[in-house]
N, C-alpha and C positions, 0 to 999 in steps of 0.2 A: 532218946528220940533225936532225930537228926533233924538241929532246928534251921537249917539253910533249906531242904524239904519243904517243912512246913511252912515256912516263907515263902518259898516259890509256888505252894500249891493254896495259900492263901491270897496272894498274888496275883494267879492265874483266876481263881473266883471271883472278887472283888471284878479285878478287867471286864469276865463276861457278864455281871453281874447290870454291868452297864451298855449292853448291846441293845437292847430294845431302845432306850433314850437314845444314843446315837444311829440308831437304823430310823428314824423319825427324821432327824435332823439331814440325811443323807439325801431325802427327797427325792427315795428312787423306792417304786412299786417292791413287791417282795420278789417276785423270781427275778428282775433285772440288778436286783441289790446282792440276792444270793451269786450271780454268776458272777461280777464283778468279785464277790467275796473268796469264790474259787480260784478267778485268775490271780490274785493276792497272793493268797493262800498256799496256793500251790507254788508262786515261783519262791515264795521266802521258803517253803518246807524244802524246795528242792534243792536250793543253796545251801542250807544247813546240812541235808542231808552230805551233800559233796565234801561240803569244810569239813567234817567230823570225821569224815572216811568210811564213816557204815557204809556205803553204797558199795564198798569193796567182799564185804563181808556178807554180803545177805547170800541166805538161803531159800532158793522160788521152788516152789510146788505149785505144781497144776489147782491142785484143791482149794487149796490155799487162794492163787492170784482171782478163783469163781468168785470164793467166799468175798475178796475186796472188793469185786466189782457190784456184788449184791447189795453188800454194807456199804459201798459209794452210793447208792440209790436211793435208800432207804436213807443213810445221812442227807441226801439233797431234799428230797420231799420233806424231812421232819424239817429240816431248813424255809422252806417254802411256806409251809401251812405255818410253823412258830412264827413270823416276820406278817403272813399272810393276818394271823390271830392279832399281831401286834399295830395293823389298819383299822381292825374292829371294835377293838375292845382294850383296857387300860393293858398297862403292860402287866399292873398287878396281878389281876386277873388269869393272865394268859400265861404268864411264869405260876403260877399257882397249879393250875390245869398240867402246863407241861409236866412239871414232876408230879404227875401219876405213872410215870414211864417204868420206876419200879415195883409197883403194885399191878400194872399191866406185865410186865415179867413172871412173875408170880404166876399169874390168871395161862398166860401162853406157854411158860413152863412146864405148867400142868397138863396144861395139854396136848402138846406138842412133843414134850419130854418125860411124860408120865412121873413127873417131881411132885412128889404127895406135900400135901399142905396141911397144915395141921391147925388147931384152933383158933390159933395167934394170928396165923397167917389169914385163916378167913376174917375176924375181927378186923383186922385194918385195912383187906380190901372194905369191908364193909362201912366203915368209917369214911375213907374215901370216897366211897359211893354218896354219899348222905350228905359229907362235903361238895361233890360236884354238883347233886341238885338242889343244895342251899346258895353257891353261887349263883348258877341259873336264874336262880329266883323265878315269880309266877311271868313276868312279863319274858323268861328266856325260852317258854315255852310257845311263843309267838313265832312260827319256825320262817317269818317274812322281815324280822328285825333283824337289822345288820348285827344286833348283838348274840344271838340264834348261830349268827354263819360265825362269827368270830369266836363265840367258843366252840363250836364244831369244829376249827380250823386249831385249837388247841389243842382237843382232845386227840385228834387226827395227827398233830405232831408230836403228842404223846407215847401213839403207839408207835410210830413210825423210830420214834428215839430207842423205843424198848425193843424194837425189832435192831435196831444196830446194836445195843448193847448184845442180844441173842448169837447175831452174826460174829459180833467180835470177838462170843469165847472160846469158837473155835480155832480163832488165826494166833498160832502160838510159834509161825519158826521166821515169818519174816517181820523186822524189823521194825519199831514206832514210825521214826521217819522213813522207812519204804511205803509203809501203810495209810499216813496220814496222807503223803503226797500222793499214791495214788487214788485216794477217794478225792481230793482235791480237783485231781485232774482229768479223772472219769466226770466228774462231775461236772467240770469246764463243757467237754464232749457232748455232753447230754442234752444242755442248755443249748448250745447253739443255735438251733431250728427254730427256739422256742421264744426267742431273746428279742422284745421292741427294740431294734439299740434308736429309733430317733430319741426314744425322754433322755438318753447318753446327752444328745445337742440344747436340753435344758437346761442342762445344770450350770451354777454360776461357782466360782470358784472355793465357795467356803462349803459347798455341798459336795464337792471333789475330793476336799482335806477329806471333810465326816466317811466319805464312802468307802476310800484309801485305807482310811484309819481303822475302821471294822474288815477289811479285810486282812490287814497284816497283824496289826493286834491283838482284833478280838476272835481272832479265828489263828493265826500262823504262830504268833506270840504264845496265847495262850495254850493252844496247842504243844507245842515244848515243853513249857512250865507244868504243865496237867502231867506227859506224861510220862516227863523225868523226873517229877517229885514223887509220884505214887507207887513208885519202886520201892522207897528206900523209908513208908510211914508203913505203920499198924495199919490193918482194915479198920477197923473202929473209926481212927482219927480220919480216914479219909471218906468215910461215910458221914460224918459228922460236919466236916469242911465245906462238902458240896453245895452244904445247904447257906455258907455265904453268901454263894450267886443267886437263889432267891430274893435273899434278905435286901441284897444292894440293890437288886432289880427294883423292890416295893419301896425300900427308902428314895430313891430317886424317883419312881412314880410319885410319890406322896410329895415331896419336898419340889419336886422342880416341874412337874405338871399337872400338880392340884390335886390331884384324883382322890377322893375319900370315900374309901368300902362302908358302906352300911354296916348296921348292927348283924344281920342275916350274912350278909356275904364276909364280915371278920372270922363270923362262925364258921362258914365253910373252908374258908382259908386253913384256919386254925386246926381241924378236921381232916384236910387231906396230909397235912406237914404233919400232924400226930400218927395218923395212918400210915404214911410212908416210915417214919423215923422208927414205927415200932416194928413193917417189917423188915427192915436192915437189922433190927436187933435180933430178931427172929429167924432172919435167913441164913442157912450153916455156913460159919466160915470158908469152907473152902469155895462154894461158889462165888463170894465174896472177892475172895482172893483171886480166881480164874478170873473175873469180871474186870477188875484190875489192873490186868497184866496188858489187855489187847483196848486199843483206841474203841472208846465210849462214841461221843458225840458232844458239842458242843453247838 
């Protein structure tokens, strides 16, 4: 195994692992935090891209540049409602939710891509299911509590992740960093019309570091390390890895802003992360692999 790989794509998890505590600390609303994270984002992908010399080398197809600007969409929004979730409701919680994006894969594959599912694969949607409505708990069913809209705005980033993971297993000839920086940059675009910038004239200097910081870091940084390392791991180990960036998410929720899940909602946690993990074990490597290959979502 190539252990510089797995360093860097342990690395790269851990980082994002810690984006909900710092998108708190940045004291900027969720789309004005997300744009800013794009103008980051994009200019660090775009330089790497230059230094490297790929940008010499790529290969554009019409099909291809559709599919990026869909999957820039779909990456912004799942951005949007995850940060949106992470106003609402603890981060545990809301990284919890998030990763049902590959058991909503599953559910859209099937449908969309007529990809038969077999008993395994129903069982841990199933499990999943029974974990979201044990988080919910009775009072999530109050559809006027802020915590009602906040996991809604989870689940909502959920699929929106599973719709870009969808998008990106077709994008197979142009480049990582062609492709990161153009969903970066479409996405700058998008934002525009939509963007407060006076809460921009709020901010006091240590909420400029935080907001800077999640965007070159936790989005440009990590971005790299993500997906120069899962070239060169097994599918297993990198399905296995992913699930760091939960763990650090819920250790930091726990440890640095209090938050303690009930007996009910550990259950559900526990439930969806069993759910997920068992259909990754379930799902035929080759999709696995395809899945891999082209920019996920962060």
């Amino acid at each position: 195994m190539n252990k510089m790989a797995l360093l860097q794509l342990s690395l790269a998890m851990t980082i994002f692992g810690s984006v909900g505590f710092f998108s708190e600390l940045s004291g900027l609303p969720a789309l004005e935090l997300v744009f800013v994270r794009c103008i980051c984002a994009a200019v660090f992908l775009c330089a790497a891209w230059m230094i490297t010399g790929h940008f010499k080398n790529e290969i554009w197809n019409g099909r291809e540049v559709m599919l990026i600007i869909f999957c820039a969409v779909a990456n912004l929004l799942n951005w949007i409602f995850l940060f949106k979730s992470f106003e609402l409701i603890s981060v545990t919680i809301a990284i919890s939710l998030y990763h049902l994006a590959p058991i909503l894969v599953l559910i859209i594959g099937s449908l969309i891509f007529r990809e038969k599912m077999n008993v395994f694969s129903i069982l841990a949607i199933s499990l999943c299911f029974i974990g979201t409505l044990l988080i919910m708990g009775t009072d999530g069913f109050r559809s006027s509590s802020p915590e009602w809209e906040g996991i809604m705005y989870g689940i909502i980033a959920a699929f929106f992740y599973a719709a870009t993971m969808l998008l990106g297993k077709s994008i197979a000839k142009t480049s990582v960093y062609a492709t990161t920086f153009l969903q970066m940059f479409i996405g700058f675009l998008v934002l525009i019309p939509f963007v407060d910038y006076s809460v921009y004239t709020t901010l006091n200097s240590s909420e400029w570091f935080y907001t800077v910081l999640t965007g070159i870091i936790h989005t440009g940084v990590v971005y790299l390390l993500f997906f120069n390392s899962i070239r060169h791991l097994p599918t297993n180990v990198v399905s296995f890895m992913i699930f760091v960036d939960p763990a650090v998410a819920i250790l930091l929720d726990i440890l640095l802003s209090g938050f303690k899940p009930d007996g009910i909602q550990i259950l559900g946690i526990s439930l969806i992360f069993i759910g997920v993990v068992y259909s990754l074990k379930t799902t035929r490597p080759t999709e696995n692999d395809v899945m891999q290959k082209r920019p996920h979502t962060m």
